[in-house]
N, C-alpha and C positions, 0 to 999 in steps of 0.2 A: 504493500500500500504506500509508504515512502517513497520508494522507488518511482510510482504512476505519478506520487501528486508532485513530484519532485521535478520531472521532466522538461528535456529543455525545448522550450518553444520556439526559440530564432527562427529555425526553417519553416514554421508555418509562414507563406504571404498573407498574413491575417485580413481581411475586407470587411468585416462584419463581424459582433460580437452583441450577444444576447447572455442577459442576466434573469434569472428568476431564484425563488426559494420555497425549499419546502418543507411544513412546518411537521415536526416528529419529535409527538409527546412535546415538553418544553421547551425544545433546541429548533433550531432550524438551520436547512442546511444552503445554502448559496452553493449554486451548478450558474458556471462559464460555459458557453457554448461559442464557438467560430467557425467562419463559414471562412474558407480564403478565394484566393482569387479566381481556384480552379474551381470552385462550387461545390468544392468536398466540406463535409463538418466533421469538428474537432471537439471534441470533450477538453477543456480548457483546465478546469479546476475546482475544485469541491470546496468549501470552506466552512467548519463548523459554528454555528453562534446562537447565542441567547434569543437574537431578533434581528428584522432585517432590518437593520439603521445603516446610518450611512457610513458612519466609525467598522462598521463590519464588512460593509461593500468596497469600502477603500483599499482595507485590509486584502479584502480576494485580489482586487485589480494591481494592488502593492505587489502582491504575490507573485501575480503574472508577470506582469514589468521586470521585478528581478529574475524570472528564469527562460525573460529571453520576448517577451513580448515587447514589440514595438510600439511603442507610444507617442512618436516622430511624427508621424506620419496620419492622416487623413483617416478614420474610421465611421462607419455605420453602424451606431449602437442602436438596436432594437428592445424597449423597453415596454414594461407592461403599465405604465403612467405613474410608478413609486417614486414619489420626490427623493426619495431617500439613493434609490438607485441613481435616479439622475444626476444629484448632486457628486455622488460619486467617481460618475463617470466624468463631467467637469473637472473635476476635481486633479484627475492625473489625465488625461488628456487634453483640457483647455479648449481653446476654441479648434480643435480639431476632430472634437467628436461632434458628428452629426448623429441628432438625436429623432430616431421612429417612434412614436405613440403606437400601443399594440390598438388595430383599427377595433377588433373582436372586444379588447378590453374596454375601449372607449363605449363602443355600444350596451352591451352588457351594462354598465355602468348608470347609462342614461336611464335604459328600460325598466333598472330596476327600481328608480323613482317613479313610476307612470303605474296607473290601474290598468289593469291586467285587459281592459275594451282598447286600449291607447295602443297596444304596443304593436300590433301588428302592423299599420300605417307608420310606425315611427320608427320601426323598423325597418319596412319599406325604404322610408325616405333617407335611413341612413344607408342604406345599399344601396341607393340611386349614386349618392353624390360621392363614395367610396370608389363607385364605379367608372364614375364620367372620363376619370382620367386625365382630366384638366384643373390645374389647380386653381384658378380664378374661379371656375362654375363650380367646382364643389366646396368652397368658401363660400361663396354666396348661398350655394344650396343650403348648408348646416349652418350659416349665420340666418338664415329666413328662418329655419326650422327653431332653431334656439327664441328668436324672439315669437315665433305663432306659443313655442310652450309659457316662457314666461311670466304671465300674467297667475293662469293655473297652476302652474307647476314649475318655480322659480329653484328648486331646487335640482331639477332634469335639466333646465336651459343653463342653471351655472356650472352643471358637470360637463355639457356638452361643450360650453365656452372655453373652461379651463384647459390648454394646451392643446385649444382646435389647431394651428398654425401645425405642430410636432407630427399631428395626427396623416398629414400630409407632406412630411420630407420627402416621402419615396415617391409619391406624383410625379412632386416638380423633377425629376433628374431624367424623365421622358425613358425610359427602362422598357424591355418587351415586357408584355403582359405578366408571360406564367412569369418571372423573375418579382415584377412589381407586386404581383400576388404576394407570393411568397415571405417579402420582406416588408409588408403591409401588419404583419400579426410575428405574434411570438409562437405559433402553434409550434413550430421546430424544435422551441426547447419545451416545450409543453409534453410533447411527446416523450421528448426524455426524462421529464421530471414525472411523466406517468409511470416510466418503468420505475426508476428510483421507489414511487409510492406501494406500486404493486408488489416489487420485492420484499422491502418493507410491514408488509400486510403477513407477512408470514410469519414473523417475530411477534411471540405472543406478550414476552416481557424484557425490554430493556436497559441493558445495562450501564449506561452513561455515553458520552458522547463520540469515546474512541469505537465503541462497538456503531454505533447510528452511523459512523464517517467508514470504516468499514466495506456496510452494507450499501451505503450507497454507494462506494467506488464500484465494488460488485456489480451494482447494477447498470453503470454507467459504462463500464467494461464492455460486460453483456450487450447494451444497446446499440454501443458502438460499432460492434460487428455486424447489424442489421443496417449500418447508414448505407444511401446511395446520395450521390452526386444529385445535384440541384438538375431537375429538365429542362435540358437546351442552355446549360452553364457556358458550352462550351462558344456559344455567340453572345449572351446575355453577360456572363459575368464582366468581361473586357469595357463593357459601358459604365458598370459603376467603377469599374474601377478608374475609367479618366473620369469621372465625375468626383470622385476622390481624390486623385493627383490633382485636378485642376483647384479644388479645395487648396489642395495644399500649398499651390503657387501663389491662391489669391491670399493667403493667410503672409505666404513669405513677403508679400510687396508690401503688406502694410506694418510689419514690423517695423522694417529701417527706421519710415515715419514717424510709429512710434517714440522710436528711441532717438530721432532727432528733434522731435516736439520734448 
């Protein structure tokens, strides 16, 4: 188990990196997931903690950083809308993580404010504008839809407000479809944080945190021999990745400034 969480990462070309946690018994565990350039995904890193704050999300990204992760450089972090995540991710990458709102999470979120007559229509019209594929019209679309709820239900339209802009990163960079899909939602590491639970489920009594870090490497082990490559990586991925180079050029012009201002 040392040995896995220990590993060095340099040679991933890392492109993408999604954070989730999952909660067992009183601990929780923080799973890295990476997607790199060629579309393949990478079990990143495990990290055990009390809660998912941000002092703990650091800590995982600290992690990675020292064994080889690149933090130079332009990233796509796909988040499930935890401030805490976020902050983190800022935190050691700066203004070179570009930041995804998981779309799935965003919805979810809303609906769950809304009576249960509401949602099918407001559902709808978040799949409309998730869809369009243009990021001015589906701004507009979920800024109309934010204010129709408002009046009613001020507490759906301020969910849907809070970090609408994040919700649409992956829009704007004009990406094929199946690729934009994919990096629209966190389902990727969802999927593996489903194996980690399920394994998991078989342990009837726990015995502190080195065993729960364990069983989850296990599981992420296991999962990992079922990954296949992203559909159609092999034309799609090369677009975010000059969408992330060029990230990184435009970040490089404005330093000098900086530091001449």
């Amino acid at each position: 188990m040392a040995e896995w969480l220990g590993r060095n990462l340099s040679g991933i070309d890392l492109a993408v990196l999604m954070i989730d946690g999952v909660y067992v018994d009183s601990h929780v565990l923080l799973v890295a997931l990476g997607i790199d350039a060629d579309g393949k995904k990478h079990v990143l890193g495990i990290r055990e903690g009390a809660t998912e704050n941000a002092t703990a999300c650091t800590a995982l990204l600290s992690d990675l950083r020292e064994r080889g992760m690149r933090t130079d450089r332009a990233i796509l972090a796909i988040l499930d809308g935890s401030k805490a995540l976020a902050k983190a991710v800022h935190s050691v990458f700066g203004e070179r993580a570009l930041i995804q709102r998981c779309q799935a999470h965003k919805a979810r979120n809303v609906l769950d404010q809304l009576p249960e007559d509401m949602r099918p229509s407001v559902r709808e019209a978040l799949r409309q504008a998730y869809a369009c594929r243009q990021v001015i019209t589906a701004k507009k679309l979920l800024t109309n839809l934010a204010r129709r709820l408002e009046r009613e239900h001020p507490g759906a339209a301020a969910s849907l407000e809070e970090g609408l802009d994040e919700t649409l990163t992956v829009m704007a960079f004009s990406l094929p479809r199946n690729l934009e899909r994919v990096l629209s939602t966190t389902n990727a590491i969802e999927n593996l944080i489903g194996s980690v639970r399920r394994l998991g489920h078989r342990v009837k009594r726990w015995r502190g945190g080195q065993m729960m870090l364990r069983w989850a490497v296990a599981a992420a082990v296991d999962a990992s021999t079922r990954f296949r490559r992203i559909v159609g990586a092999q034309a799609a991925m090369p677009v975010l990745v000059r969408v992330l180079r060029a990230h990184d050029e435009t970040i490089s012009n404005v330093e000098p400034k900086k530091r001449i201002a």
